[in-house]
C-alpha positions in Angstrom: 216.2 6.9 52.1 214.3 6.5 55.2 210.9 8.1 53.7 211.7 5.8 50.3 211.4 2.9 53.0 208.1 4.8 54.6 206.6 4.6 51.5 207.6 1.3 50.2 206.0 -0.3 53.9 203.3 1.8 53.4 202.3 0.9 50.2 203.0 -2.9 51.6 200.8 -2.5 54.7 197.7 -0.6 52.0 198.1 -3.7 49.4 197.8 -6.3 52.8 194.9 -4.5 54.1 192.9 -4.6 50.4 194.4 -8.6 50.0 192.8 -8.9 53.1 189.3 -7.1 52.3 189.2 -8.9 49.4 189.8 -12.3 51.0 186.8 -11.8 53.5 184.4 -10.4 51.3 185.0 -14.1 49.3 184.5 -16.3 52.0 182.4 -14.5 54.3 178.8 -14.9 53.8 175.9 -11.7 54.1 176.4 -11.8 57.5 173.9 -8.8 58.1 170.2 -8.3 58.1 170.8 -5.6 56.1 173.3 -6.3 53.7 171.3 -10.2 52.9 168.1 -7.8 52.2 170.0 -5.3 49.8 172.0 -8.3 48.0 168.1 -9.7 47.4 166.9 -6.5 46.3 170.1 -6.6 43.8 169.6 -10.1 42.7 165.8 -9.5 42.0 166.5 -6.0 40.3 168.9 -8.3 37.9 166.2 -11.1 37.3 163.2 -8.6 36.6 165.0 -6.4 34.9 163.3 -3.4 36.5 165.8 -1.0 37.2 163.4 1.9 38.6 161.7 0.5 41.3 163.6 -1.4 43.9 161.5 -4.2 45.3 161.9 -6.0 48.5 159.7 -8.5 47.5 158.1 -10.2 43.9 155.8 -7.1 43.3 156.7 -5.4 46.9 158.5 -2.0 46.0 161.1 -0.7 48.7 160.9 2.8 49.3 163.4 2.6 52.0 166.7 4.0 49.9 167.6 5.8 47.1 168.8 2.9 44.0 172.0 3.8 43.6 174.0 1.0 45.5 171.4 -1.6 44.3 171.9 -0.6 40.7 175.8 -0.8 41.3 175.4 -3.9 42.7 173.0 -5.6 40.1 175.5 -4.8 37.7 178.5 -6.2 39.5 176.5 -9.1 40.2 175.2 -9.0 36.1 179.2 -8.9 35.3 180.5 -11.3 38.4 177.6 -14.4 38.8 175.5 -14.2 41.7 177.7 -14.2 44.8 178.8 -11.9 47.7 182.0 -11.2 46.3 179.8 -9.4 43.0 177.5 -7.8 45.7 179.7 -6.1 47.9 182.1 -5.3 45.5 181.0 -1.8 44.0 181.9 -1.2 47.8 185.0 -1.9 47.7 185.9 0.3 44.4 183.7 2.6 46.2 186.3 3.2 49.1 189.3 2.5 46.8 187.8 5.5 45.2 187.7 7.9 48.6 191.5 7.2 49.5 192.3 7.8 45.6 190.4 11.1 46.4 191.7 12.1 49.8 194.9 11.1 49.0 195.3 13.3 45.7 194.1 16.3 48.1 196.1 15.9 51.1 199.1 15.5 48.5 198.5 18.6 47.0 198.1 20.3 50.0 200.2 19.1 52.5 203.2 16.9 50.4 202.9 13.1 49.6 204.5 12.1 53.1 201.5 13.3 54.8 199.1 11.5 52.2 200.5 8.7 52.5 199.9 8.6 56.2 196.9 9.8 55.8 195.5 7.2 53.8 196.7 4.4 56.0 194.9 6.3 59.0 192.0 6.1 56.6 192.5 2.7 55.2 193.5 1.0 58.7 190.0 2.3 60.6 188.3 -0.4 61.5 184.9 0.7 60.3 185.9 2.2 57.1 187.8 -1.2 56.5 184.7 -3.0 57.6 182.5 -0.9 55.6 184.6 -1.4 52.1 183.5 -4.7 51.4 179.5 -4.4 52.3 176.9 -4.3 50.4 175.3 -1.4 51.9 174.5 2.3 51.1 177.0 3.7 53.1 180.4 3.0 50.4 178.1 5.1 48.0 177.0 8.1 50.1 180.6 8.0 51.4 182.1 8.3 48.0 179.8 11.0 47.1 179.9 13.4 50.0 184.1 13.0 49.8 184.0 13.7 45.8 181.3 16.5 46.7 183.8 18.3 49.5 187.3 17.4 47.3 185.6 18.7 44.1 184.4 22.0 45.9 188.1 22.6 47.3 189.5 22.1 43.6 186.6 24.4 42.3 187.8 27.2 44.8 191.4 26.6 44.6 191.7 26.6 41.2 189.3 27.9 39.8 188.2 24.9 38.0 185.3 25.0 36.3 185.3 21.2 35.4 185.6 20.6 39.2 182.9 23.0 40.2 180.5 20.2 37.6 182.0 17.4 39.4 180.8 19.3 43.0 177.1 19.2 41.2 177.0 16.0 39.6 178.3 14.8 43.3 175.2 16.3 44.8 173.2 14.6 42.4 174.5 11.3 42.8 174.8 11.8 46.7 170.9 11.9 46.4 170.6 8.6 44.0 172.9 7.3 47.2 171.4 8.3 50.3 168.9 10.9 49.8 169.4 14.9 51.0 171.4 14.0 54.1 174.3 14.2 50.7 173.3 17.2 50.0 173.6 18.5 54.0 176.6 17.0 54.7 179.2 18.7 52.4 
């Protein structure tokens, strides 16, 4: 009874936290240098259609960072109208994605009580909440170093070969995301 309750106010305080994220990420303008320079880079990635070469400017490329948040971005901005909300949020599935992974491998190793707290730990820090609803590279290079490291630890604990794919393709999108510090980091 008393972890049934655990749960249910856990689950309660997780669906606040993401009302919550969601809220600010509406009403909050870019409020970064930035996160304003990589929603541009997004918005004129969407109205040239050139999807190769990012550009900070008309005609200026921006050789700065890899294209996968910008492409994730001008997409959600292509679906969603041109608005912060549609900027930052491939962020937010981004980090909705890392709990969904962490908290399918704490689960499996240590019992769904301890997931549970786990992701609230994760969910409730500050800059990981911060983080989930910006439109920056870090949601992307985060997802992809935590699929990278939960995909490997499937791969060796199982045996899975499916998983030991997902470690690669990780790696590969880690580098679309950040560049080889993805590829160092797991």
């Amino acid at each position: 009874q008393l972890q049934q309750s655990f749960f249910t106010h856990a689950m309660s305080a997780l669906c606040f936290l993401l009302v919550c994220r969601i809220i600010s990420m509406w009403f909050i303008p870019l409020n970064d240098v930035s996160e304003a320079r990589y929603a541009e880079i997004a918005r004129k990635m969407l109205e040239t259609g050139n999807w190769v070469t990012l550009q900070h400017d008309y005609g200026v490329p921006f050789w700065a960072k890899p294209p996968l948040s910008t492409w994730l971005s001008a997409y959600s901005m292509k679906l969603f109208g041109l608005n912060e909300f549609a900027a930052r949020f491939p962020g937010l599935l981004l980090s909705i994605a890392v709990i969904w992974l962490i908290n399918g491998l704490v689960r499996k190793h240590s019992g769904s009580l301890v997931a549970m707290v786990t992701s609230l730990v994760l969910a409730g820090n500050l800059y990981f909440f911060l983080d989930a609803g910006t439109v920056m590279t870090d949601p992307s290079l985060v997802f992809c170093v935590t699929l990278a490291m939960v995909a490997f630890w499937y791969a060796l604990m199982d045996g899975s070969k499916l998983w030991s794919y997902v470690f690669f393709i990780a790696l590969g999108l880690g580098l679309l995301a950040k560049g080889p510090v993805a590829v160092i980091l797991p």
